[in-house]
C-alpha positions in Angstrom: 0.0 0.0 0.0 1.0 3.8 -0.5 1.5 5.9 2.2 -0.8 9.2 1.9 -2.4 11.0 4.5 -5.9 9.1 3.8 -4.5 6.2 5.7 -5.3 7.0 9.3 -8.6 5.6 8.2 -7.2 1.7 8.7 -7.5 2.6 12.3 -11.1 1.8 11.6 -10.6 -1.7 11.0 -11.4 -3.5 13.9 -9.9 -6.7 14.8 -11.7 -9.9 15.2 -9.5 -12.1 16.1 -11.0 -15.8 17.3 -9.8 -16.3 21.2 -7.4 -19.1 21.1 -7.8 -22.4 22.1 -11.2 -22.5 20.8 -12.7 -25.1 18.2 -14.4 -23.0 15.6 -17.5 -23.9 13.8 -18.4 -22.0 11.0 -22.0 -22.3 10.0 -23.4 -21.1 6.6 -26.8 -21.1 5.5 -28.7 -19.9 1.8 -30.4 -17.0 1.9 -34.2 -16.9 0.6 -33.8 -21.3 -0.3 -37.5 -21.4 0.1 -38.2 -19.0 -2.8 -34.9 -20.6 -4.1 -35.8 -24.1 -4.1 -39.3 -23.3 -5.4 -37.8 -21.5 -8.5 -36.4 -24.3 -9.6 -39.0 -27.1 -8.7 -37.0 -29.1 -6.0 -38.7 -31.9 -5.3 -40.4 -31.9 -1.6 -39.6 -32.6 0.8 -36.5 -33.5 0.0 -34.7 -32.9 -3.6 -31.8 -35.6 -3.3 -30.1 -33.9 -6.3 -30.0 -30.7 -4.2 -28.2 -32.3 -1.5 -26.0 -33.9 -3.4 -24.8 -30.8 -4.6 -24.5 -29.2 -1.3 -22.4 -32.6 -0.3 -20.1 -31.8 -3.0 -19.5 -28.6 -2.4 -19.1 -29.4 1.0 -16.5 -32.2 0.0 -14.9 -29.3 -2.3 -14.3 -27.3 1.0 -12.3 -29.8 2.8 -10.0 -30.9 -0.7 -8.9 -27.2 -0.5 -9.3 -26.2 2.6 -6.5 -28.6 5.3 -8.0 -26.6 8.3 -11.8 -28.1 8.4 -11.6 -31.5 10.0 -15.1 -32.0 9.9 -18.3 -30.7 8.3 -22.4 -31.7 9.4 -25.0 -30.8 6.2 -28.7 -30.6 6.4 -30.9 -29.1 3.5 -29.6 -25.9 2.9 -26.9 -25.4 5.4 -23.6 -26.6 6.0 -21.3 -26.3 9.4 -17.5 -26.6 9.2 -15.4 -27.3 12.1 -12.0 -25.9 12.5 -9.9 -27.2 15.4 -8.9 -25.4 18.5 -5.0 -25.3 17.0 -6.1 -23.7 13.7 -4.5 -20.2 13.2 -6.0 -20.3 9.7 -6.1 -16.4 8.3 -5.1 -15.3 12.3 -8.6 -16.4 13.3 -10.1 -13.3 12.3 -13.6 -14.2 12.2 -14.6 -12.2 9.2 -11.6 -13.6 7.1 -13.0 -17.2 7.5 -16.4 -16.8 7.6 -16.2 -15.2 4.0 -13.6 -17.4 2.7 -15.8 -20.3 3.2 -19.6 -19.0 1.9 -17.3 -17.7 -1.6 -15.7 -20.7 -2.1 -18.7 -22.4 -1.2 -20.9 -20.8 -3.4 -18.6 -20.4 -6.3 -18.8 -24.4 -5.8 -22.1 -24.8 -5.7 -22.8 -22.2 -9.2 -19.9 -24.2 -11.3 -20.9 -27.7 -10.1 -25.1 -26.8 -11.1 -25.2 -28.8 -14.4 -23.4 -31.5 -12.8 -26.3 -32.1 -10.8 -29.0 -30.3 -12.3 -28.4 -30.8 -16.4 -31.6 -30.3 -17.5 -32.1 -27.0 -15.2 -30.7 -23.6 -15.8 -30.2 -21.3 -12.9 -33.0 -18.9 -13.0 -31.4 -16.3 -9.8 -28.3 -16.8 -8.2 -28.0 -18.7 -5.2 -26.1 -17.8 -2.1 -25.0 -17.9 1.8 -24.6 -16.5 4.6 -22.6 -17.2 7.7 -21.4 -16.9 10.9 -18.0 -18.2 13.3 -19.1 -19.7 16.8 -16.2 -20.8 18.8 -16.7 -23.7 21.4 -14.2 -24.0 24.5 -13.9 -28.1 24.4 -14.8 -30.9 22.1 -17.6 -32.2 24.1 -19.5 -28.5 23.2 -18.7 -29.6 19.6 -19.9 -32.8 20.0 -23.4 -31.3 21.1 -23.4 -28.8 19.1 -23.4 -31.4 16.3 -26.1 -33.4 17.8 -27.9 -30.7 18.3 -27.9 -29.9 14.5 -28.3 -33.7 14.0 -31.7 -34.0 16.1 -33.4 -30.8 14.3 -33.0 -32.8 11.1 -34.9 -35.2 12.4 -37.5 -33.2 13.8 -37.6 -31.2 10.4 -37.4 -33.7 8.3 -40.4 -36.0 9.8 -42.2 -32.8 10.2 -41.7 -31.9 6.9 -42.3 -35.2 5.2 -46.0 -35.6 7.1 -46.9 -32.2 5.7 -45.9 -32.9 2.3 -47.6 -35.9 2.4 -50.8 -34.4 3.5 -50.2 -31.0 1.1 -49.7 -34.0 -2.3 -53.4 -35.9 -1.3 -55.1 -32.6 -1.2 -54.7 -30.5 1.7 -53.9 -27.1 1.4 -50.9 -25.9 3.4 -53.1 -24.6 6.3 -54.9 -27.5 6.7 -51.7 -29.7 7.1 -50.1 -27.8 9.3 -53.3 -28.2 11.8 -53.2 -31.4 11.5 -50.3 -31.7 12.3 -50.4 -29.1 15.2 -49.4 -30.6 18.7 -48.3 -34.4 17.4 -45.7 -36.3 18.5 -42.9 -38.5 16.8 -45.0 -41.8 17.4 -48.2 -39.6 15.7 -46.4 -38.8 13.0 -45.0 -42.1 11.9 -48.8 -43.5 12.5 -49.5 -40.9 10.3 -47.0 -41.7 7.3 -47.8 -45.4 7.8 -51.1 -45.3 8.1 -52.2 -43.2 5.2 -49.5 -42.7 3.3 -47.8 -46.3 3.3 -44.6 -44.9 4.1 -42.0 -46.8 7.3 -40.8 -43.1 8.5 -37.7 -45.9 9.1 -36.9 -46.8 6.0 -36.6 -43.4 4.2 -33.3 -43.0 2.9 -30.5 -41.9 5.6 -29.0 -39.3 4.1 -33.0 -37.1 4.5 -33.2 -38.6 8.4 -29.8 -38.0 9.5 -28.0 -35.2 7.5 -24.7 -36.0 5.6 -21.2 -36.0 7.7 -18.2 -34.9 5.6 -14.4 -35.7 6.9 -11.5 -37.3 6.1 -11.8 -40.9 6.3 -8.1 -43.1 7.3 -7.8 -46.4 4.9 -5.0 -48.4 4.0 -4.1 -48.7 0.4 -1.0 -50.8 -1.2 1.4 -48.9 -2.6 3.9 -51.5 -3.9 4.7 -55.2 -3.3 8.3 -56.2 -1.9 10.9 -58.5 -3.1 9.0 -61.2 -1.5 5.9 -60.2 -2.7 3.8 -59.2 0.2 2.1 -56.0 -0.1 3.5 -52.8 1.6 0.6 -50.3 2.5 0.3 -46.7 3.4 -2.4 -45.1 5.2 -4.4 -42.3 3.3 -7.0 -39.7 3.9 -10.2 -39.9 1.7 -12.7 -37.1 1.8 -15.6 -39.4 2.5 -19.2 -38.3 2.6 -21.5 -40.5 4.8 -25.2 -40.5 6.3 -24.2 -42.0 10.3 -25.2 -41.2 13.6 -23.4 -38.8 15.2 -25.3 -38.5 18.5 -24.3 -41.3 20.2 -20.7 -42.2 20.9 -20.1 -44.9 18.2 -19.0 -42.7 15.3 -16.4 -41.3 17.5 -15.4 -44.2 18.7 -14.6 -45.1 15.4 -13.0 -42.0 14.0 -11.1 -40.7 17.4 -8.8 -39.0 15.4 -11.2 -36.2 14.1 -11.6 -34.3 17.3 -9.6 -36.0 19.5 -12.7 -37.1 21.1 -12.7 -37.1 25.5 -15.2 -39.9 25.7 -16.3 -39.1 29.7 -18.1 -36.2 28.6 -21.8 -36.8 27.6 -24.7 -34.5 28.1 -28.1 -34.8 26.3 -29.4 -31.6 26.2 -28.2 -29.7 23.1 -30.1 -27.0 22.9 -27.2 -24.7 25.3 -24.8 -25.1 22.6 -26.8 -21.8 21.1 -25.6 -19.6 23.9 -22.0 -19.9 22.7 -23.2 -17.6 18.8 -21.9 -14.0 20.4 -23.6 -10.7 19.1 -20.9 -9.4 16.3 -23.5 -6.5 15.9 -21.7 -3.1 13.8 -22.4 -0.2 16.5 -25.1 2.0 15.4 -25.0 5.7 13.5 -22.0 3.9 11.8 -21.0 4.1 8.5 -20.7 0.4 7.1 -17.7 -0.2 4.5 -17.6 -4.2 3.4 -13.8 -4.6 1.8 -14.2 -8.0 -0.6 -10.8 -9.6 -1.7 -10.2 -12.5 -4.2 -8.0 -15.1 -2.8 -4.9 -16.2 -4.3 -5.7 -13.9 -7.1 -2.2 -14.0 -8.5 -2.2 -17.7 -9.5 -5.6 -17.3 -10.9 -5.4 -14.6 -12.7 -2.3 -16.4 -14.5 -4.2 -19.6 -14.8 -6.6 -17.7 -16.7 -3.8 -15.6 -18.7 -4.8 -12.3 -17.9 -3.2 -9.4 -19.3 -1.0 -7.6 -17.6 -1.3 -4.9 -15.9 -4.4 -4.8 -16.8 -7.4 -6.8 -18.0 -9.7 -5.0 -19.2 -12.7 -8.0 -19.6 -11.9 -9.0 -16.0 -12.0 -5.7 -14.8 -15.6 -4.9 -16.8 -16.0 -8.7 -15.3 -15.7 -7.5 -11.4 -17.6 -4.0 -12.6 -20.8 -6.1 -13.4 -21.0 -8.2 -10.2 -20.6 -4.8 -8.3 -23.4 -3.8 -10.2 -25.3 -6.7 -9.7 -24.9 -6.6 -5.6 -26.2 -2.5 -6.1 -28.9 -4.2 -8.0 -29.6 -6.8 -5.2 -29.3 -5.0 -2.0 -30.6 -1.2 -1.9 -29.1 -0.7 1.8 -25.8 -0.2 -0.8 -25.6 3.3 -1.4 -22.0 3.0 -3.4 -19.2 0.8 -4.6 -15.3 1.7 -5.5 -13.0 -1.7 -6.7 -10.0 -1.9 -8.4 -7.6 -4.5 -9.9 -9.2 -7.6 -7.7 -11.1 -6.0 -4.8 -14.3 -4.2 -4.3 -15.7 -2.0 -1.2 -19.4 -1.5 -0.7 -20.8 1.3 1.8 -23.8 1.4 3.3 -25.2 4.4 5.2 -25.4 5.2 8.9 -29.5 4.1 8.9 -28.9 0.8 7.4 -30.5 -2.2 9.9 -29.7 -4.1 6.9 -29.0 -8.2 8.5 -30.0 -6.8 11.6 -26.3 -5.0 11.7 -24.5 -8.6 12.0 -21.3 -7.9 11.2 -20.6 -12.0 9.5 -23.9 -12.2 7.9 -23.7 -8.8 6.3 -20.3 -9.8 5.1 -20.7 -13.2 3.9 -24.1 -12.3 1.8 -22.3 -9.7 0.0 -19.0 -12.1 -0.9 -21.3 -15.2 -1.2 -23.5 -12.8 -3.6 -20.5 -11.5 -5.8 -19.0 -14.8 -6.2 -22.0 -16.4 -7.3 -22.3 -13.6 -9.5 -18.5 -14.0 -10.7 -18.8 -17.7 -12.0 -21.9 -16.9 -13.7 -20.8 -13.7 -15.9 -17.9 -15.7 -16.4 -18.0 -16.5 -20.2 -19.9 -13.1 -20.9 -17.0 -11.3 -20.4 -14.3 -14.2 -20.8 -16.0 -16.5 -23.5 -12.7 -17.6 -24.8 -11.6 -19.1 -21.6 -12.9 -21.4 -19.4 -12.5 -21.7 -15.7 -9.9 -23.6 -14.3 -10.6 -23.0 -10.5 -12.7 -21.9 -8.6 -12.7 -18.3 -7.6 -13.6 -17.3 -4.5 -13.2 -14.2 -1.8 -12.7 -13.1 1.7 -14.2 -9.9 3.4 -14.5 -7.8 6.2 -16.8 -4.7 7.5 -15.3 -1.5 8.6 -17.2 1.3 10.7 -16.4 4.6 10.2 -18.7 7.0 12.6 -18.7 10.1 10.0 -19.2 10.6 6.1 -15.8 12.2 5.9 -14.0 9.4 7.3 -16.1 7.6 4.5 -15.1 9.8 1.6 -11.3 9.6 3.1 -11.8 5.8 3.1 -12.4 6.2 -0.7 -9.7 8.5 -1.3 -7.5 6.2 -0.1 -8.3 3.3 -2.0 -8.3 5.8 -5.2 -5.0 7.2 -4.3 -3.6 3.8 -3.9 -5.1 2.5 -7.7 -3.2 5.2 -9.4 -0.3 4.6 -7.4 -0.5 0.8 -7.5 -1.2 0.8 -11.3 1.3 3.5 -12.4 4.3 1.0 -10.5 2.6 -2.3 -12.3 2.6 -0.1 -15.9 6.3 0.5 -15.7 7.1 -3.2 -14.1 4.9 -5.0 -16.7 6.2 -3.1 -19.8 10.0 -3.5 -18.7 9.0 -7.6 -18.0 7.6 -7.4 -21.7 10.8 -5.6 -23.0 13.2 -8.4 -21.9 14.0 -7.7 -18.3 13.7 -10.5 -15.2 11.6 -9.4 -12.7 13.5 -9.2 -10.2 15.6 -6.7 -12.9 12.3 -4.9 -13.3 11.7 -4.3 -9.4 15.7 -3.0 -9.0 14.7 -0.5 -11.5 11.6 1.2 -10.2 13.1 0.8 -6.9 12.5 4.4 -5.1 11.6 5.8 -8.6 9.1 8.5 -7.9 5.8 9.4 -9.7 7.7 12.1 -12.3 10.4 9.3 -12.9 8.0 6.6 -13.7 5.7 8.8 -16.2 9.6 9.6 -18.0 10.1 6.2 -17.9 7.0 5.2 -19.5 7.2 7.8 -22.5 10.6 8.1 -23.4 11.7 4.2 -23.1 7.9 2.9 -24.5 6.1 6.0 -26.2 3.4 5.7 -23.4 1.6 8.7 -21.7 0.7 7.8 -18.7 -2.1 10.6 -18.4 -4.0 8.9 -21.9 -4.4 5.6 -20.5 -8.1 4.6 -19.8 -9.7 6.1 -16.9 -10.5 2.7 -15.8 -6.7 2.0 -14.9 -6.0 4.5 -13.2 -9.0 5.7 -11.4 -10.4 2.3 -10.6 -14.4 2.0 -10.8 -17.4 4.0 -9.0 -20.5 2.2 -8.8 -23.8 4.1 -7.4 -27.0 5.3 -8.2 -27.2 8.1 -10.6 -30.5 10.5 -10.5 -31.9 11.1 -13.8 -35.0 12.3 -15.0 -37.2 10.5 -17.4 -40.6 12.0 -19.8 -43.2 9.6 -18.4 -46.0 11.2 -20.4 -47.5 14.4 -21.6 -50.3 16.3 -19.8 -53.3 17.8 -21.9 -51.0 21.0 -22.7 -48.5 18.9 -24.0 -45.9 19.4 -21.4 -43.8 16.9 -20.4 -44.4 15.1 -16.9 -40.8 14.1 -15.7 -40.1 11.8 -13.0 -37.0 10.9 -11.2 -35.1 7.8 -11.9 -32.5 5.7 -10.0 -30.2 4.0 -12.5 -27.0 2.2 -11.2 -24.0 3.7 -12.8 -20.3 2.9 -13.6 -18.5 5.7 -13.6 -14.5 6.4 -13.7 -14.5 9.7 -11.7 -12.0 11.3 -9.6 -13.3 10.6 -5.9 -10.6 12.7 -4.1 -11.8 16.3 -4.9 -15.1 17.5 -4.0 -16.6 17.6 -7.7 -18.0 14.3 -7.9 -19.5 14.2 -4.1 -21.2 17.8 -4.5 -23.0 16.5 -8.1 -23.9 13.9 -6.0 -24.9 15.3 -2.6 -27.5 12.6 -2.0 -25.0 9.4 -1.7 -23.7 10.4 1.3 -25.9 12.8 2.5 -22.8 14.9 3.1 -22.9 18.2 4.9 
């Protein structure tokens, strides 16, 4: 980063840090799946293609990411468990929790056809989350039962209603009937009318799926004597078991390192451990996203250097789509690979929850990212997934807001005036460790000389786009919506999102547009 004197605003960014010691779970859950799963006809009450696809994507998680040891699926919700030695990304809450909804819903957007071939996706899906940290394995344990036991209960309550709704109830009337039973009524029910042993549904509806790294032997070579020499391997394995009781465990010790004289049946405590990660109120909101390991991909995917200009309109459009999807946004700024989103003092928007607002928004843009893909790169397909991480930032005035920006712009132009010069001297034959010696302590003058007089290029004529980075808002314009009886025009006013390459330092572009941030 560039030092300028708009970087006291960092001070803003609070730390989040997980307290040691602590096994973390990190639980993420779709936002709207009703509407969702009604879109695209799931089948009720359980769509088995639909949770395969979550179990992939769950499987995905733990092939990239080493730190989950153990992840617990039901419907639309997935909870990963990290354990208590993990310093993956410092513990900072945010960090994780956004990392895995991304990646997770990038997973769950590229591997669609795979299980849905005959569907396209009609909205985009995506997640939500939050970190929970439990103080010993025994709270994880029961934390996982807990989950365990409400897909049961949800999943036998859900099957009698379904049941009733296909022989010609309507909702209302299935769910009196079903007002006030018990487990025993409720097979009686499904047996009775229905034909249908509650215990011999398939496993993976009664019991959720379990996703974790199962230990087998596997022979490797044979010796001079011919006897087989075997090493032990770790296979992500997906599986449909009981993970109340202590026989799992037993099995699998290894996993959480399991104390086996701690049992307690009531799970329900476990949700006293979720701490408030409320924003504080009459705070400006600023949600930073980040690609991950955006290096690699973007040389997997052979972007030009510096700068791409189809994955930079790529980036511009999920912006725009987010603005589009969430009107508690009031404006955007990204550049190169990252994006920040404000939202205004007034917004209650997720209730203020600091990992929910975050994860929405990256879940949201990287859904958005695989999808646009081949509208802006058709030429190229994707080789990995691409996913982000994210955090929220208060700032308590709209100045500290507008110096936040300011920041971030001052850094693009620095940032892309160094990469001009180092890319151009890479292209004309140098190393790059050559290209850094030369630039090194260059200032601004000295890199615009350099980039005329040794390649012909004026810095001040490249596209705005480079240097400026992006603006993404709301513009108010006015429209004719008809004529009266005189045959004057009736006007009204009309909120279009915008992407704009403006200047965001000086005061031009904030007093055209007063009404962003209701500056004074």
């Amino acid at each position: 980063m560039a030092n300028s004197k708009y970087e006291y605003v960092k001070n803003f960014e609070a730390d989040d840090r997980l307290p040691p010691s602590n096994w973390i779970v990190i639980r993420i859950d779709g936002v709207h799946f009703h509407r969702f799963s009604s879109i695209h006809e799931f089948e009720k009450p359980n769509d088995s293609a639909a949770l395969h696809l979550m179990n992939s994507c769950a499987s995905a998680m733990l092939k990239h990411f080493p730190d989950i040891v153990f992840a617990y699926g039901i419907s639309d919700e997935y909870s990963f468990v990290l354990s208590e030695k993990s310093d993956f990304y410092q513990r900072r809450s945010s960090k994780n929790v956004s990392l895995f909804v991304s990646y997770f819903t990038s997973a769950y957007v590229t591997k669609w056809k795979e299980f849905f071939p005959n569907y396209d996706l009609k909205e985009l899906p995506y997640f939500d989350g939050r970190a929970v940290c439990y103080p010993k394995v025994k709270v994880v344990r029961d934390y996982l039962a807990w989950r365990q036991v409400d897909c049961h209960i949800n999943n036998q309550y859900n099957t009698c209603f379904w049941m009733l709704v296909k022989s010609g109830k309507t909702k209302r009337e299935a769910q009196l009937r079903l007002k006030g039973t018990q487990t025993k009524e409720k097979n009686e029910i499904l047996l009775q009318q229905f034909g249908i042993n509650y215990d011999e549904l398939p496993e993976m509806f009664k019991k959720g799926s379990c996703v974790f790294r199962n230990k087998v032997e596997e022979i490797v070579k044979r010796d001079e004597s011919g006897n087989s020499v075997k090493r032990r391997k770790n296979i992500v394995t997906i599986d449909h078991v009981d993970i109340i009781g202590p026989k799992f465990w037993d099995e699998h010790p290894y996993i959480l390192h399991e104390d086996r004289s701690m049992v307690n049946n009531n799970y329900g405590y476990v949700k006293k451990f979720e701490a408030d990660d409320g924003l504080p109120p009459s705070n400006w909101i600023v949600v930073q996203i980040h690609s991950c390991d955006f290096y690699r991909f973007s040389s997997r995917h052979e972007f030009e250097k510096p700068n791409d200009s189809n994955a930079l309109y790529l980036m511009n459009s999920c912006a725009t789509s987010l603005l589009e999807k969430f009107p508690e946004i009031i404006f955007a700024y990204g550049v190169s690979d990252e994006y920040s989103f404000v939202l205004s003092e007034e917004s209650k928007f997720c209730k203020r929850q600091a990992s929910e607002i975050v994860s929405s928004f990256v879940s949201y843009f990287g859904s958005a990212y695989v999808m646009k893909w081949k509208e802006f790169l058709p030429d190229r397909d994707l080789k990995e997934v691409p996913y982000f991480k994210g955090r929220a930032v208060c700032c308590p005035k709209a100045k500290i807001v507008r110096d936040y920006l300011a920041w971030k712009q001052f850094d693009c132009h620095i940032s892309n005036q160094y990469n001009t010069c180092f890319w151009m001297l890479v292209k004309s034959g140098k190393t790059e460790t050559e290209a850094h010696l030369c630039l090194k302590d260059t200032q601004e003058k000295e890199k615009n000389e350099m980039l005329f007089c040794q390649f012909g290029i004026n810095y001040n004529k490249l596209p705005e786009m480079f240097k400026k980075g992006s603006c993404v808002f709301r513009n108010k314009v006015e429209e004719i919506v008809k004529l009266d009886e005189g045959g004057i025009s009736v006007k009204r006013c009309n909120e279009i999102v915008t992407v704009d390459h403006v200047d965001i330092i000086g005061p031009r572009f904030w007093d055209e547009h007063p009404y962003i941030l209701h500056e004074d």
